[in-house]
LUMLO-170793 format. One record per atom (N, C-alpha, C): atom name; x, y, z negated; residue in three letters. Coordinates in nm, 3 decimals, padded with zeros to 5 digits. Atoms other than C-alpha are relative to their C-alpha. Example, Ala and Ser with C-alpha at 12.3 -4.5 7.8 and 13.67 -1.06 7.14 Angstrom:
REM LUMLO-170793
R   atom        c1        c2        c3   rest
R      N    00.089   -00.119    00.000    ALA
R     CA    01.230   -00.450   -00.780    ALA
R      C    00.090    00.120    00.000    ALA
R      N   -00.082   -00.119    00.006    SER
R     CA    01.367   -00.106   -00.714    SER
R      C   -00.077    00.109   -00.073    SER
//
This chain:
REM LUMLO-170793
R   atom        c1        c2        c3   rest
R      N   -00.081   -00.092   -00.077    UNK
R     CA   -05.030   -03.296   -06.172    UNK
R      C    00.035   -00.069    00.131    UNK
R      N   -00.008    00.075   -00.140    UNK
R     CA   -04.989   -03.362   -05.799    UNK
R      C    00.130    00.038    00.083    UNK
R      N   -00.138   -00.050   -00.066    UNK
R     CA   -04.669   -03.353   -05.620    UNK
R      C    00.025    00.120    00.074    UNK
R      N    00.012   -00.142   -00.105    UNK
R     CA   -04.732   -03.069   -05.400    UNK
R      C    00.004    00.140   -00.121    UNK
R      N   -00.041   -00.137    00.088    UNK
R     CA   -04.691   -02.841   -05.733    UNK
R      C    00.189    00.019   -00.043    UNK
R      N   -00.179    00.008    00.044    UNK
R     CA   -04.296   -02.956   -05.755    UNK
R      C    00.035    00.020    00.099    UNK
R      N   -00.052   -00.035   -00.099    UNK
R     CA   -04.071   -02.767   -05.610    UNK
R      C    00.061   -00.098    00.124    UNK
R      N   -00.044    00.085   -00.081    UNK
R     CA   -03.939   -02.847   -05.309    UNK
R      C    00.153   -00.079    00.000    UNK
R      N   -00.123    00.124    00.047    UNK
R     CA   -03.600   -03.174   -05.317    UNK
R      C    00.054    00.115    00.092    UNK
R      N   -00.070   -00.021   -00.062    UNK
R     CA   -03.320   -03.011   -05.158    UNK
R      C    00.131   -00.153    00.060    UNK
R      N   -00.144    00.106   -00.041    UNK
R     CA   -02.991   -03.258   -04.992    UNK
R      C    00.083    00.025   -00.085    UNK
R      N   -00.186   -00.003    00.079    UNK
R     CA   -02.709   -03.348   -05.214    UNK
R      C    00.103    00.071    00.044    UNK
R      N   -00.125   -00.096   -00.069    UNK
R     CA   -02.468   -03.049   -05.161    UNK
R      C    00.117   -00.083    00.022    UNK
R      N   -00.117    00.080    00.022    UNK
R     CA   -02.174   -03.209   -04.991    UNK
R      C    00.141    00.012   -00.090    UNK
R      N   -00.079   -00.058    00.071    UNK
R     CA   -01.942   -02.992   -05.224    UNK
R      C    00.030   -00.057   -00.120    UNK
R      N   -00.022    00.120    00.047    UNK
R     CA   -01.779   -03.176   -05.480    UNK
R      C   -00.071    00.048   -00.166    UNK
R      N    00.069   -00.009    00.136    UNK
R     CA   -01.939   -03.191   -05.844    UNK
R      C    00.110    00.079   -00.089    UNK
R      N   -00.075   -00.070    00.055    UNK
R     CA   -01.823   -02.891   -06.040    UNK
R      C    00.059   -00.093   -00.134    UNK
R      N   -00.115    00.094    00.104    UNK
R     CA   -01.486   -02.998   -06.313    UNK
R      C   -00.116    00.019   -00.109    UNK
R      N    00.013   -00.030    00.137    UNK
R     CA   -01.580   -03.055   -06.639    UNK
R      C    00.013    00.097   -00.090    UNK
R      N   -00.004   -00.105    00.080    UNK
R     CA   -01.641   -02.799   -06.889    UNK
R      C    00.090    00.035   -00.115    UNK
R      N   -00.109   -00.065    00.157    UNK
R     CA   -01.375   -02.832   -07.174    UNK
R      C    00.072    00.028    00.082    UNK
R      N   -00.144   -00.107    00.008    UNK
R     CA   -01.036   -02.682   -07.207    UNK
R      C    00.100   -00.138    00.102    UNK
R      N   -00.076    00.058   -00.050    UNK
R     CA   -00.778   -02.813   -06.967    UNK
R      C    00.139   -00.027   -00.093    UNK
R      N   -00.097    00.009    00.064    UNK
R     CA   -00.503   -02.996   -07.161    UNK
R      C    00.126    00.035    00.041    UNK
R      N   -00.107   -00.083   -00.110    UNK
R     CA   -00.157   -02.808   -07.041    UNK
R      C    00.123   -00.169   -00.029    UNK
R      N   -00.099    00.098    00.001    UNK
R     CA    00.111   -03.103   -06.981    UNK
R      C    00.152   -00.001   -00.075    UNK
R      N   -00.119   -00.034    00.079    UNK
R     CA    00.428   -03.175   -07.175    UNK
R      C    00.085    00.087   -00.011    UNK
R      N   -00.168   -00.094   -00.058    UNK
R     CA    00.666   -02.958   -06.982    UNK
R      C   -00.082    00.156   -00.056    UNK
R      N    00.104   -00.132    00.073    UNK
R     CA    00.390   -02.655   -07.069    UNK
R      C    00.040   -00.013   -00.143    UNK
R      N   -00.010   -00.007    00.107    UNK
R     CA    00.427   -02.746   -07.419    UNK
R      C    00.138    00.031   -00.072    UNK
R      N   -00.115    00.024    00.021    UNK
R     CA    00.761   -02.797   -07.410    UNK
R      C    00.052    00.172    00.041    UNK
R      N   -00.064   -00.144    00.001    UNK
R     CA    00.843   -02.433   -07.265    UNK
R      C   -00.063    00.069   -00.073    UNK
R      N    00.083   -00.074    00.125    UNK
R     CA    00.609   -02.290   -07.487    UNK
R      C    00.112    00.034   -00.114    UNK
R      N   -00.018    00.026    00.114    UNK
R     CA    00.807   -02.401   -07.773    UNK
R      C    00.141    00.081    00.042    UNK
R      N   -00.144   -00.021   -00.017    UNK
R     CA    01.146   -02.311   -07.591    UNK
R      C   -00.004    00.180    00.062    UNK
R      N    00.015   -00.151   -00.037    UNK
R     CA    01.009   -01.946   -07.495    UNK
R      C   -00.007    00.082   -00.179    UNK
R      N    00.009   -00.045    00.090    UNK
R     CA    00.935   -01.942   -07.905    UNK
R      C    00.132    00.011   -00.068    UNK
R      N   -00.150   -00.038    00.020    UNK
R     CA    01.289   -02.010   -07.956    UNK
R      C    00.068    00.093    00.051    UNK
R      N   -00.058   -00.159   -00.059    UNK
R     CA    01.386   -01.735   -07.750    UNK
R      C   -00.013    00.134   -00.059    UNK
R      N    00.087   -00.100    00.079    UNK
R     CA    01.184   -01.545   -07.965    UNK
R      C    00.089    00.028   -00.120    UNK
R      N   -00.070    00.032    00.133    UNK
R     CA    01.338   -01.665   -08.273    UNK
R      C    00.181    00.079    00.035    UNK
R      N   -00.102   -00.073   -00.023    UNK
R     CA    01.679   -01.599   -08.102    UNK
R      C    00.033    00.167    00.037    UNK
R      N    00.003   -00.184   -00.029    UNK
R     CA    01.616   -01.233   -08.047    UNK
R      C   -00.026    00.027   -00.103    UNK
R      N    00.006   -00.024    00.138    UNK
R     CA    01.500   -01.198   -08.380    UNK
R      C    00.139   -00.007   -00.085    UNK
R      N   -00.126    00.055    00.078    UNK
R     CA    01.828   -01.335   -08.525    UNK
R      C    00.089    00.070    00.061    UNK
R      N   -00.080   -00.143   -00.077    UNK
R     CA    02.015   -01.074   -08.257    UNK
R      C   -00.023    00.129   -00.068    UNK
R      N    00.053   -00.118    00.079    UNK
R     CA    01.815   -00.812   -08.414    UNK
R      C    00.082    00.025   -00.110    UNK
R      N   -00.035   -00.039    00.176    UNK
R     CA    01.910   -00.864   -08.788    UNK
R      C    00.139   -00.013    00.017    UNK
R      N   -00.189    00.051   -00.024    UNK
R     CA    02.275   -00.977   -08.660    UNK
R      C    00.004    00.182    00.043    UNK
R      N   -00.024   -00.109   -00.070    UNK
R     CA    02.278   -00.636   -08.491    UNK
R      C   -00.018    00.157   -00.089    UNK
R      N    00.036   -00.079    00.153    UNK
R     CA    02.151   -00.454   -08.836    UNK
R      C    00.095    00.021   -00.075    UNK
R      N   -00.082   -00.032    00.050    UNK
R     CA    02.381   -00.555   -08.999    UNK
R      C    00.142    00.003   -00.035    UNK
R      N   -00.105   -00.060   -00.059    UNK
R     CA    02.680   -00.504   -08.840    UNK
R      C   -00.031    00.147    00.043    UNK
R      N    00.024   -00.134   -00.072    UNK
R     CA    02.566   -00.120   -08.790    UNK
R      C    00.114    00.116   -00.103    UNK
R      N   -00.114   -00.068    00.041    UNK
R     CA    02.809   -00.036   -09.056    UNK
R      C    00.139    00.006    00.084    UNK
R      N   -00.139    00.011   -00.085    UNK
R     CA    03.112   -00.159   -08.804    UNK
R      C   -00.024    00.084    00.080    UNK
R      N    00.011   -00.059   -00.154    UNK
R     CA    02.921    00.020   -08.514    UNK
R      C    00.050    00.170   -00.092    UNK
R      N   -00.033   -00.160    00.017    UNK
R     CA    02.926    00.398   -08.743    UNK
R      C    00.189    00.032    00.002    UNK
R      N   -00.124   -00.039    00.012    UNK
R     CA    03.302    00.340   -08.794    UNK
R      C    00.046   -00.002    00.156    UNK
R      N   -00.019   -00.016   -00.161    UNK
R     CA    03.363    00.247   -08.412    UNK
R      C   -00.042    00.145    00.085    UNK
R      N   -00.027   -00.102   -00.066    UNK
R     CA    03.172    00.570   -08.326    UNK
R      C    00.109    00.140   -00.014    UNK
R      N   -00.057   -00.093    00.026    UNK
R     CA    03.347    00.792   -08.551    UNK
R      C    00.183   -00.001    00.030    UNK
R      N   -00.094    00.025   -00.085    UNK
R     CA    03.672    00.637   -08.409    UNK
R      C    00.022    00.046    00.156    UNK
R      N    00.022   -00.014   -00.107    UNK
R     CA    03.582    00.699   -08.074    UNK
R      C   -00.017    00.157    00.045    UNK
R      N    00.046   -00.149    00.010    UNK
R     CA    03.436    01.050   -08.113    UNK
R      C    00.171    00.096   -00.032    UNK
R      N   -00.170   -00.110    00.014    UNK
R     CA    03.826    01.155   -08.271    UNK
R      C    00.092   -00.047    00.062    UNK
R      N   -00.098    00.020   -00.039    UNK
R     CA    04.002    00.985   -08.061    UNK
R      C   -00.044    00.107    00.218    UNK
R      N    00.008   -00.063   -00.128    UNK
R     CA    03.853    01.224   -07.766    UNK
R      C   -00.012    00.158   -00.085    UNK
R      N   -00.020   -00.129    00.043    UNK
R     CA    03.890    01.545   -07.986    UNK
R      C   -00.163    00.039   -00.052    UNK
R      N    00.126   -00.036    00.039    UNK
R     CA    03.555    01.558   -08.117    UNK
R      C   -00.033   -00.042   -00.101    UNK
R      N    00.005    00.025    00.173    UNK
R     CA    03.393    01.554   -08.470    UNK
R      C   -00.151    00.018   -00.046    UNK
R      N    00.107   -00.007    00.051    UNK
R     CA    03.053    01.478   -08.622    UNK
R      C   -00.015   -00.018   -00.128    UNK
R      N    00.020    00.028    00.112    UNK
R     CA    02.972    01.541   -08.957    UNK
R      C   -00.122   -00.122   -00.009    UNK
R      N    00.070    00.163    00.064    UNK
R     CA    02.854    01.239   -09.185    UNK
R      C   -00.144    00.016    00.026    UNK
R      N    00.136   -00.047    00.001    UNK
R     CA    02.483    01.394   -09.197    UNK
R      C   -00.016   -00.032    00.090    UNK
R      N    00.050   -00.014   -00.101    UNK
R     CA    02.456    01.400   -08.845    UNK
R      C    00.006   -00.142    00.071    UNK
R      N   -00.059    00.182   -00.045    UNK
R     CA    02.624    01.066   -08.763    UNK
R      C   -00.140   -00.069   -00.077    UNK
R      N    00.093    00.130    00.025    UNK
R     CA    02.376    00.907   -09.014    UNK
R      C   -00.131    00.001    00.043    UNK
R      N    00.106   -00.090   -00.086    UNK
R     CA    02.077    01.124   -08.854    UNK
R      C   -00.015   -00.083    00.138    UNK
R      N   -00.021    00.083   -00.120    UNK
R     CA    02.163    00.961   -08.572    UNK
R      C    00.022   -00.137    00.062    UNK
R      N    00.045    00.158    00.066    UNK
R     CA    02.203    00.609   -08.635    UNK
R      C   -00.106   -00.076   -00.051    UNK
R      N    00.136    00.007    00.037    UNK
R     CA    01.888    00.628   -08.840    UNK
R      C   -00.083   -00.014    00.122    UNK
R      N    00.092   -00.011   -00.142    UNK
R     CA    01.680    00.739   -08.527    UNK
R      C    00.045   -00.105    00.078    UNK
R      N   -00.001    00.084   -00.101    UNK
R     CA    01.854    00.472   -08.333    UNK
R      C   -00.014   -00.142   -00.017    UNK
R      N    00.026    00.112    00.021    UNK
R     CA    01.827    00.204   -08.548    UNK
R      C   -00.135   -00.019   -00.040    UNK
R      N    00.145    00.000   -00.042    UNK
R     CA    01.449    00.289   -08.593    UNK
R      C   -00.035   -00.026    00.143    UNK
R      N    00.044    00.051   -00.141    UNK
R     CA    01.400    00.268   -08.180    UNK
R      C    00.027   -00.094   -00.017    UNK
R      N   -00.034    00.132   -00.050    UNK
R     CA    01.601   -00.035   -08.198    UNK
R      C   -00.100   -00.104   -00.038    UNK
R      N    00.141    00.106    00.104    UNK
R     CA    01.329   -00.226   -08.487    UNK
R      C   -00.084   -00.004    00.068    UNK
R      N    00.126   -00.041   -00.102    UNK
R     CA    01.038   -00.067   -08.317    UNK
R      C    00.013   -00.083    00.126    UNK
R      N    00.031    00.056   -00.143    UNK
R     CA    01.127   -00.177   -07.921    UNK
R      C    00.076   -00.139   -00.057    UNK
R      N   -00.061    00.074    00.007    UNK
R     CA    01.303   -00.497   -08.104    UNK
R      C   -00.128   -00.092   -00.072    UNK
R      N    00.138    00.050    00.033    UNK
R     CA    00.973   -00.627   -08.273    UNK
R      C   -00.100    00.033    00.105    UNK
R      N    00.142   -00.007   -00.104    UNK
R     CA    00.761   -00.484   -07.995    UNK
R      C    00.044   -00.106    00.138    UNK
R      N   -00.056    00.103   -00.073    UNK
R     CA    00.968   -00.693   -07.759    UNK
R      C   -00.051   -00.128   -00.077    UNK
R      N   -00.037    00.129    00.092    UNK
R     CA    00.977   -00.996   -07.972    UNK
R      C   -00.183   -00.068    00.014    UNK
R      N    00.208    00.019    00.056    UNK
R     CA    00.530   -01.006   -08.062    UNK
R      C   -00.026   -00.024    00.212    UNK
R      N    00.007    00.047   -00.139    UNK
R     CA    00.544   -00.952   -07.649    UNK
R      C    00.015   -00.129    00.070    UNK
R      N   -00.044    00.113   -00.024    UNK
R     CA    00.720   -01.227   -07.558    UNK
R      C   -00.060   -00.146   -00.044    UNK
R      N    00.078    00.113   -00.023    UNK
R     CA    00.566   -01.468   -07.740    UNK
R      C   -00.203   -00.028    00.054    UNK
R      N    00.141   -00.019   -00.101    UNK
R     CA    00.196   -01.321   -07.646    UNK
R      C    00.044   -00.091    00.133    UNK
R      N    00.001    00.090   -00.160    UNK
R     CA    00.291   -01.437   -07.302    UNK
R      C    00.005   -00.102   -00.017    UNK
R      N   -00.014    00.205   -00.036    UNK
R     CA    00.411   -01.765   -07.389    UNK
R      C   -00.103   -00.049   -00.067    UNK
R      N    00.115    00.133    00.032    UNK
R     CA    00.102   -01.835   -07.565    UNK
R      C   -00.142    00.014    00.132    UNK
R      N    00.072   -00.021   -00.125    UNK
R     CA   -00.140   -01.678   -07.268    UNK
R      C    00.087   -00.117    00.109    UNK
R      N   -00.079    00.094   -00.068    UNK
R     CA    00.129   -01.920   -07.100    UNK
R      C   -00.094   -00.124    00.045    UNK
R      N    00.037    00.172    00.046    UNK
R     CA    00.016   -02.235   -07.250    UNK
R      C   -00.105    00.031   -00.002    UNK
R      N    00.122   -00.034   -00.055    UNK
R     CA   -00.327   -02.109   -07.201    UNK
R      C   -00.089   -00.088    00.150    UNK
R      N    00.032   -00.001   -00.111    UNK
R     CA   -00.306   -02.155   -06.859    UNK
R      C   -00.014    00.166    00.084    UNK
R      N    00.024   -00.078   -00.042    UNK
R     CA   -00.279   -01.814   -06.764    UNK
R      C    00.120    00.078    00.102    UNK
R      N   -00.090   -00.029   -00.105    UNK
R     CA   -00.087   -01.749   -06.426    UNK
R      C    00.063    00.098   -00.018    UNK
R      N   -00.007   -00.185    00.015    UNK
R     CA   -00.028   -01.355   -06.455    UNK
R      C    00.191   -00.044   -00.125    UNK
R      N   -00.093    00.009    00.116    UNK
R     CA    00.175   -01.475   -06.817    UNK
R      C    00.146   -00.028    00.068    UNK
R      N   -00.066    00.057   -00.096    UNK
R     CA    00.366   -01.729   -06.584    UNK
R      C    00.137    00.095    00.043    UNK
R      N   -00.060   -00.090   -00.129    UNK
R     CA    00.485   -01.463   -06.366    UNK
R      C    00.045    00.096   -00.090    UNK
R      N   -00.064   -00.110    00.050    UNK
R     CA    00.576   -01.209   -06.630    UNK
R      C    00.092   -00.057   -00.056    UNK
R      N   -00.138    00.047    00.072    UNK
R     CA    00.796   -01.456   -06.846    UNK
R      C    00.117   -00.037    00.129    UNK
R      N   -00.086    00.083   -00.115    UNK
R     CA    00.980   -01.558   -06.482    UNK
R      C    00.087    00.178   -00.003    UNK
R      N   -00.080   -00.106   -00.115    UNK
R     CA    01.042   -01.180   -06.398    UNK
R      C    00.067    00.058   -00.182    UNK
R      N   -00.076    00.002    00.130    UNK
R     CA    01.152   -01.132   -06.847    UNK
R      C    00.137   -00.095    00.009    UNK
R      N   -00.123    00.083    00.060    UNK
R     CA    01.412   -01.447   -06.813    UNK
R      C    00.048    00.085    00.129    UNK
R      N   -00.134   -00.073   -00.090    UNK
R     CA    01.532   -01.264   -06.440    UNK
R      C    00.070    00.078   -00.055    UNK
R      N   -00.077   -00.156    00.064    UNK
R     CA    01.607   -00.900   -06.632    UNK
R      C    00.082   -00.034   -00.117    UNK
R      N   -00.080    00.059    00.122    UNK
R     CA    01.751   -01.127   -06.923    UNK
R      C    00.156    00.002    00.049    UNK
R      N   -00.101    00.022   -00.100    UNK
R     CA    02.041   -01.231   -06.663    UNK
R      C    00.095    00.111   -00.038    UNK
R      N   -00.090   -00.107    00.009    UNK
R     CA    02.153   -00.868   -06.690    UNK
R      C    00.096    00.035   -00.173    UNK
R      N   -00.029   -00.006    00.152    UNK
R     CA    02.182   -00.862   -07.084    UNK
R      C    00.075   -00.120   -00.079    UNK
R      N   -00.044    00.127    00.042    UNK
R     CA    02.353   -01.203   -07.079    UNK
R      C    00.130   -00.018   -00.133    UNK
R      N   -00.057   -00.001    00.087    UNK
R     CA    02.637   -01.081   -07.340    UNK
R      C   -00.050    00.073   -00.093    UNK
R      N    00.044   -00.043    00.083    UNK
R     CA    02.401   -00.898   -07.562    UNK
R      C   -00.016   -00.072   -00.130    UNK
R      N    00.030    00.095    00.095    UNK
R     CA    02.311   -01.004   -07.873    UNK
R      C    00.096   -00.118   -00.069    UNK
R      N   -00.082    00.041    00.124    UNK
R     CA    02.662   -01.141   -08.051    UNK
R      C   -00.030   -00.158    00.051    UNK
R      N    00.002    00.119   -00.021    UNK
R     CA    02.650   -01.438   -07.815    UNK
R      C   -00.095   -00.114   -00.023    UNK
R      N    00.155    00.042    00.042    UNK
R     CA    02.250   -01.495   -07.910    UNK
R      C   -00.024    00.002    00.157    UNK
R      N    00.093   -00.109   -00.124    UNK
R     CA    02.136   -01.299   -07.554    UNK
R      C    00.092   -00.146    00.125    UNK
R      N   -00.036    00.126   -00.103    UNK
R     CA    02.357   -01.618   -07.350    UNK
R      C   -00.092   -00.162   -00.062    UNK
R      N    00.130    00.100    00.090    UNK
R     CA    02.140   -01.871   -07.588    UNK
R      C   -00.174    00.000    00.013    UNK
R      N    00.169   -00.023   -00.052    UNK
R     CA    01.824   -01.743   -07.504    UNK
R      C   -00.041    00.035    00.134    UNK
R      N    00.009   -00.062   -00.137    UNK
R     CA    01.883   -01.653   -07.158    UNK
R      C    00.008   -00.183    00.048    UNK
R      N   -00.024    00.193   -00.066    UNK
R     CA    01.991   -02.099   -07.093    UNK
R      C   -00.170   -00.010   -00.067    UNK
R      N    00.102    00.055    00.040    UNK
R     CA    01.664   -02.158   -07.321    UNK
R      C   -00.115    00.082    00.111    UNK
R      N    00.087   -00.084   -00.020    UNK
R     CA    01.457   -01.887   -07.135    UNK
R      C   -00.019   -00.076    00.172    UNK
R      N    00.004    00.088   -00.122    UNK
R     CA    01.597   -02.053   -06.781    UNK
R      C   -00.097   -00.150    00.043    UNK
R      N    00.016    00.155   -00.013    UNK
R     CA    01.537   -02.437   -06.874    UNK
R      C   -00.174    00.059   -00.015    UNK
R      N    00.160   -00.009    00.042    UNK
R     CA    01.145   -02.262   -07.031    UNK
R      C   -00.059   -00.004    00.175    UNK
R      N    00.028   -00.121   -00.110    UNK
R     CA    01.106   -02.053   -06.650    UNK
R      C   -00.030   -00.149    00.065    UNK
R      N    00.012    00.076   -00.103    UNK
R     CA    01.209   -02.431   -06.455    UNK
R      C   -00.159   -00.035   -00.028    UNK
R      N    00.096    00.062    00.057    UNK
R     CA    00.955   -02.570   -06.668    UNK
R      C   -00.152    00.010    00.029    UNK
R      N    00.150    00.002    00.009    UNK
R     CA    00.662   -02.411   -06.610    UNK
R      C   -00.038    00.018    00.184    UNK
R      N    00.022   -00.022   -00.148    UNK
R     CA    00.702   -02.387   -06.178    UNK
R      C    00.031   -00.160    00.058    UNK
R      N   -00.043    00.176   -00.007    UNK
R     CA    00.761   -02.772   -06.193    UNK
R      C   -00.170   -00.047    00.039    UNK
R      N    00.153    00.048   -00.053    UNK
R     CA    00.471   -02.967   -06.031    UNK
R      C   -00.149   -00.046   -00.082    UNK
R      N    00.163   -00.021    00.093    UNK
R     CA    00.247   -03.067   -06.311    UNK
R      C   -00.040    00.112   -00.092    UNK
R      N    00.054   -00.099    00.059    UNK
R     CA    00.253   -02.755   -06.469    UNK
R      C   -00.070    00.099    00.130    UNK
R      N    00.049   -00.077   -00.095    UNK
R     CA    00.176   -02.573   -06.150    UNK
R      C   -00.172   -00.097    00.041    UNK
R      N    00.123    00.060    00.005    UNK
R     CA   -00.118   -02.825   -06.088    UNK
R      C   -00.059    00.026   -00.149    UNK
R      N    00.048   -00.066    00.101    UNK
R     CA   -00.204   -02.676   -06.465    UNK
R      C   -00.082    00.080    00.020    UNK
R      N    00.022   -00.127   -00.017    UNK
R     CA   -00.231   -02.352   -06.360    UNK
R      C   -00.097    00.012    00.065    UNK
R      N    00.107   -00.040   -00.097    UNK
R     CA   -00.412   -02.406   -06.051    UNK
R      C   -00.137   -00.065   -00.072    UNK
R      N    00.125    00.037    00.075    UNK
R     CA   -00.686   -02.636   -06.234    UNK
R      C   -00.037    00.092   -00.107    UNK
R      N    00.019   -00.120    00.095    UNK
R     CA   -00.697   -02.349   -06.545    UNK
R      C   -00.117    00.075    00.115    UNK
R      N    00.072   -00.091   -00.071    UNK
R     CA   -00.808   -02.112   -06.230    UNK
R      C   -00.087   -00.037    00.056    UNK
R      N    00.108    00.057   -00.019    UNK
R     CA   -01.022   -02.346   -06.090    UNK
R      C   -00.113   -00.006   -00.071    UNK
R      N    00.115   -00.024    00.063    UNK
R     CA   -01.240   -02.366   -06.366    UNK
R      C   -00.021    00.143   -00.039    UNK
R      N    00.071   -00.118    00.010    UNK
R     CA   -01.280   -01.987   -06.419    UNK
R      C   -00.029    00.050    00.105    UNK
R      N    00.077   -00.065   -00.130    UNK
R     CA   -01.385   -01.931   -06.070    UNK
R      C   -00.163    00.021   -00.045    UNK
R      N    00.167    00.069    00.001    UNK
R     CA   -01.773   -01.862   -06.064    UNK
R      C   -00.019   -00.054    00.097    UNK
R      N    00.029    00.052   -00.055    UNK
R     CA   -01.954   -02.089   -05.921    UNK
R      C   -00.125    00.046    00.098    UNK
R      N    00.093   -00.081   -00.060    UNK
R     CA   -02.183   -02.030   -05.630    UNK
R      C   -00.114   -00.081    00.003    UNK
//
């Protein structure tokens, strides 16, 4: 075979030699809010069932409330109504909950987007800060210290290397 059948050498692209192909390891503080976004988790969970079952105090509070403005709901309707609300509450209180930590594991992924949704979840937390039976101020400090955590410099050099390697290459 004679040289003139191999293609032709091109110049060493000056562009730098694409990263390595495994998984980028995410740095402590990543791991570390991970774990402190799962506690948040945990603490909303424990708001939940705290919030269950105290729902006997809440029917007597409404039916207090309701006669002390001249108004009157039979028992049926009261529990009709409680029912339905403590079904939404389970429902958006587990669909919250499975959310939350989705993100924080797309988090620890490396996945920016996640980043940015748990930052703008611990802002709207702020508002709900006495919710949750003195849980919702517990998970709102853990949700803060998670938020510094992951806009801190080696997690942000995380992120950007994560996106670096799913660029295509040209």
């Amino acid at each position: 075979m004679s040289d003139s059948n191999l293609p032709p050498s091109y110049p060493a692209s000056s562009s730098p030699a694409p990263a390595a192909s495994g998984p980028v390891t995410p740095p402590q503080q990543v791991n570390i809010a991970f774990w402190l976004y799962i506690v948040g988790a945990a603490l909303s969970l424990i708001s939940l069932i705290v919030s269950l079952v105290t729902i006997g105090s809440l029917k007597d509070t409404l039916q207090r409330q309701l006669a002390a403005q001249g108004q009157q709901l039979s028992d049926s309707a009261l529990n009709a109504t409680l029912a339905v609300s403590v079904t939404i509450a389970i429902v958006f209180g587990i669909l919250y909950i499975a959310a939350y930590v989705l993100f924080a594991v797309f988090m620890r992924r490396g996945a920016n987007w996640a980043r940015i949704v748990l930052l703008v979840v611990t802002v709207l937390s702020l508002f709900g800060i006495l919710d949750g039976f003195g849980l919702g101020a517990a998970r709102l400090v853990v949700g803060v210290i998670a938020t510094v955590l992951i806009f801190l410099k080696p997690a942000n050099e995380y992120f950007r290397e994560v996106k670096a390697r799913k660029l295509p290459r040209a």
